[in-house]
C-alpha atoms as an extended CHARMM CRD file, in Angstrom:
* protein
*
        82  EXT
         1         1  UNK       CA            110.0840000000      115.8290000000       34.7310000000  PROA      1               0.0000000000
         2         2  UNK       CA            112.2290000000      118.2470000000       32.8340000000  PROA      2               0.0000000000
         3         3  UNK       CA            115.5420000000      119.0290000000       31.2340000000  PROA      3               0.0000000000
         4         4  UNK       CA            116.2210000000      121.2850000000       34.6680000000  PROA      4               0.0000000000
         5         5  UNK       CA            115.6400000000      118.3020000000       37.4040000000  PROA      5               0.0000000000
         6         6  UNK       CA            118.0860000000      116.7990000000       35.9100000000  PROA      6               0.0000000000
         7         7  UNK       CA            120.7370000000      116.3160000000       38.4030000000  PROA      7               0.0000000000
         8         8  UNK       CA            124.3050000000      117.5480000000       37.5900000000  PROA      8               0.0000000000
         9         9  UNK       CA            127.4050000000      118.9710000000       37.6510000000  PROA      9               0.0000000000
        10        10  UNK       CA            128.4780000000      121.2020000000       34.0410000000  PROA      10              0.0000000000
        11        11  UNK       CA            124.8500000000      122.2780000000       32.0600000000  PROA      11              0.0000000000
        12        12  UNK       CA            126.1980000000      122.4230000000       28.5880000000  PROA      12              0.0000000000
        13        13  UNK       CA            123.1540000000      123.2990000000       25.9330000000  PROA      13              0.0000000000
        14        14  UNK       CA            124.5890000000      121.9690000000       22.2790000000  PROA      14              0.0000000000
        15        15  UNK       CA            121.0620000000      122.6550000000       20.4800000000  PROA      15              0.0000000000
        16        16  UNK       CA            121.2080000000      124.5620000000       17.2490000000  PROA      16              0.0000000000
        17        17  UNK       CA            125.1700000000      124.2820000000       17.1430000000  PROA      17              0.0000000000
        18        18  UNK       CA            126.1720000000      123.0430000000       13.5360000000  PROA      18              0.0000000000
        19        19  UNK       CA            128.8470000000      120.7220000000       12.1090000000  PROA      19              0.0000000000
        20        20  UNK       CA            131.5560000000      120.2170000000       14.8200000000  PROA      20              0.0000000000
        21        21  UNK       CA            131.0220000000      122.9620000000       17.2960000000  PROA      21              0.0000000000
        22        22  UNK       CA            128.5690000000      120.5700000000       19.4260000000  PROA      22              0.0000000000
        23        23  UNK       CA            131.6680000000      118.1050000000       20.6120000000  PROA      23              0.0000000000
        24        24  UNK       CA            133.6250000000      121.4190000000       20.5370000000  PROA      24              0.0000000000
        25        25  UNK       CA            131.4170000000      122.0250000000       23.0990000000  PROA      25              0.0000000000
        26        26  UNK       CA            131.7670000000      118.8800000000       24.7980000000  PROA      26              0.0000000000
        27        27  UNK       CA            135.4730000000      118.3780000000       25.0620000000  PROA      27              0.0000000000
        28        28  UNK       CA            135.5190000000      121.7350000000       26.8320000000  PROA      28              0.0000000000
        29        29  UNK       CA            132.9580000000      120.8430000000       29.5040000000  PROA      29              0.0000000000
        30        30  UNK       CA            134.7090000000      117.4560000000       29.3750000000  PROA      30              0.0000000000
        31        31  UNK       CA            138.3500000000      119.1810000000       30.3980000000  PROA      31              0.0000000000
        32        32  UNK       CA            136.6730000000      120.8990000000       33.1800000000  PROA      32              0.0000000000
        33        33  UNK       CA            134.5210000000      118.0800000000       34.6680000000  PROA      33              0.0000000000
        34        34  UNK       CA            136.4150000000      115.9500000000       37.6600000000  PROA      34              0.0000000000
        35        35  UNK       CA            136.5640000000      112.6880000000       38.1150000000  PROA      35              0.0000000000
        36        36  UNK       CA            133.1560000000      111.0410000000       39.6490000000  PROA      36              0.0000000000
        37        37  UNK       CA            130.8850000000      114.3500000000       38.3480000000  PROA      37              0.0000000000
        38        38  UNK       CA            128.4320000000      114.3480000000       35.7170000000  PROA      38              0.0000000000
        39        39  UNK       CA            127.6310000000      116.4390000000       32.4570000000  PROA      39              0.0000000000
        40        40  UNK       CA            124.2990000000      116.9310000000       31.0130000000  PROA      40              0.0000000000
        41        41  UNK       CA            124.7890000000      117.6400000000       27.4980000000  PROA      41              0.0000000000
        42        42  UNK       CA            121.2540000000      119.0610000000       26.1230000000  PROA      42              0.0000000000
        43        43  UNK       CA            120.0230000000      119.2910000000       22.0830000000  PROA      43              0.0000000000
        44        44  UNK       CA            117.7200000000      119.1620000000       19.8760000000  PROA      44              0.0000000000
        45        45  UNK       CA            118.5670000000      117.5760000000       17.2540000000  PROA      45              0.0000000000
        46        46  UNK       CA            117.8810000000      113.7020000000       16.3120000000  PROA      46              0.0000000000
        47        47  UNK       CA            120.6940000000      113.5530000000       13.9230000000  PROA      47              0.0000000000
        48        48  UNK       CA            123.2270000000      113.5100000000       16.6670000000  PROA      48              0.0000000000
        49        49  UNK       CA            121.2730000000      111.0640000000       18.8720000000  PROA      49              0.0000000000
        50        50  UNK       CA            123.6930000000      107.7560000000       17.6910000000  PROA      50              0.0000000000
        51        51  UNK       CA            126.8870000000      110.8050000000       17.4380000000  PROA      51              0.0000000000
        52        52  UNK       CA            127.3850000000      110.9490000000       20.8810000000  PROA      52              0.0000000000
        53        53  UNK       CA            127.2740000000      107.4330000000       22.7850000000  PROA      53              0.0000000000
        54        54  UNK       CA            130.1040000000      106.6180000000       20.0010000000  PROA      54              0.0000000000
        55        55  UNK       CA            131.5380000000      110.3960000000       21.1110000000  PROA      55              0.0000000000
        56        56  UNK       CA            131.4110000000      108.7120000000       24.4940000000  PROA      56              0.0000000000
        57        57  UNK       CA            132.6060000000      105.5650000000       23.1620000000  PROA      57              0.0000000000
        58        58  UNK       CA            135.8980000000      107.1100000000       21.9900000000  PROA      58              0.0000000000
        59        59  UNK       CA            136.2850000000      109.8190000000       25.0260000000  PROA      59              0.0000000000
        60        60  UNK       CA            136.3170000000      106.9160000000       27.5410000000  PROA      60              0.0000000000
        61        61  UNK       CA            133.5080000000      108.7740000000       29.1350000000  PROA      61              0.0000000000
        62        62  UNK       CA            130.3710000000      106.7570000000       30.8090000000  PROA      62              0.0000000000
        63        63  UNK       CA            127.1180000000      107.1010000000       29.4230000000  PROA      63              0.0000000000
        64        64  UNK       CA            125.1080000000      107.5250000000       32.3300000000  PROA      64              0.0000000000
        65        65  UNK       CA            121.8100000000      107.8800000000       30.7020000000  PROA      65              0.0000000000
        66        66  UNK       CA            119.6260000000      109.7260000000       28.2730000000  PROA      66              0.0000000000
        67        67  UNK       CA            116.5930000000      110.2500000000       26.6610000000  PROA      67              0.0000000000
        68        68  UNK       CA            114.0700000000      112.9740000000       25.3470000000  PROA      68              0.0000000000
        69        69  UNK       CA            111.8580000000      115.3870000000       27.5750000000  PROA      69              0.0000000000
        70        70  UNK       CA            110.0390000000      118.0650000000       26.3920000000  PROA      70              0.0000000000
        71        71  UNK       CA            110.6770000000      117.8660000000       22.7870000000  PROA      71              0.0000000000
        72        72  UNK       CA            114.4710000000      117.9960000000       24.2920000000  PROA      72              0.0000000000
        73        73  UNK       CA            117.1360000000      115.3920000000       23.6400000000  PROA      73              0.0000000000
        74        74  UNK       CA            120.0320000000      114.7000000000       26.8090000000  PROA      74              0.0000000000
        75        75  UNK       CA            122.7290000000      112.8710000000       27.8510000000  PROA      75              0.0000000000
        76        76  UNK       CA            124.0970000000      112.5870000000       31.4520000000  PROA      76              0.0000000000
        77        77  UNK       CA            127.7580000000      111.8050000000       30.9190000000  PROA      77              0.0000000000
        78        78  UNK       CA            129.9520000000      110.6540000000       33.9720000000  PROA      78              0.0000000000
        79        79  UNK       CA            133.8530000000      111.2470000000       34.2040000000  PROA      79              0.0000000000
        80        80  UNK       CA            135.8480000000      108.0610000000       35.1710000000  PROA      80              0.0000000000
        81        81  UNK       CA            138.7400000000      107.1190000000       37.0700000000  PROA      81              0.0000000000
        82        82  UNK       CA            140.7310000000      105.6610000000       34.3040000000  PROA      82              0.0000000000
């Protein structure tokens, strides 16, 4: 399996961003994504492995799933009806 079987509907890569610019980069995918589709966020980085389910958490987003591939972190996030 890789990164790139991974089912989706917005590809957003946040490797090597620093500081803040990685859920920069996720609240813009996140404005475009509909209801019912899915994001695959990509990094990788370990720090921000616990950063994002609470990012998720607080966005009222669902954490589909995630997990590392390829020396690759990702998360499939899922928009939801609210």
């Amino acid at each position: 399996m890789s990164v790139d079987s991974i089912p989706c509907d917005i590809y957003v890569d946040i490797s090597n961003a620093d500081c803040h610019l990685p859920f920069s980069r996720l609240s813009d995918a996140l404005e475009v994504l509909q209801v019912g589709q899915t994001l695959l966020a990509v990094l990788n980085r370990q720090a921000l492995l616990t950063d994002i389910p609470t990012y998720c958490q607080q966005r009222k987003v669902r954490l589909v799933e995630h997990g590392e591939v390829d020396a690759m972190f990702y998360f499939v996030i899922r928009l939801q009806d609210c």
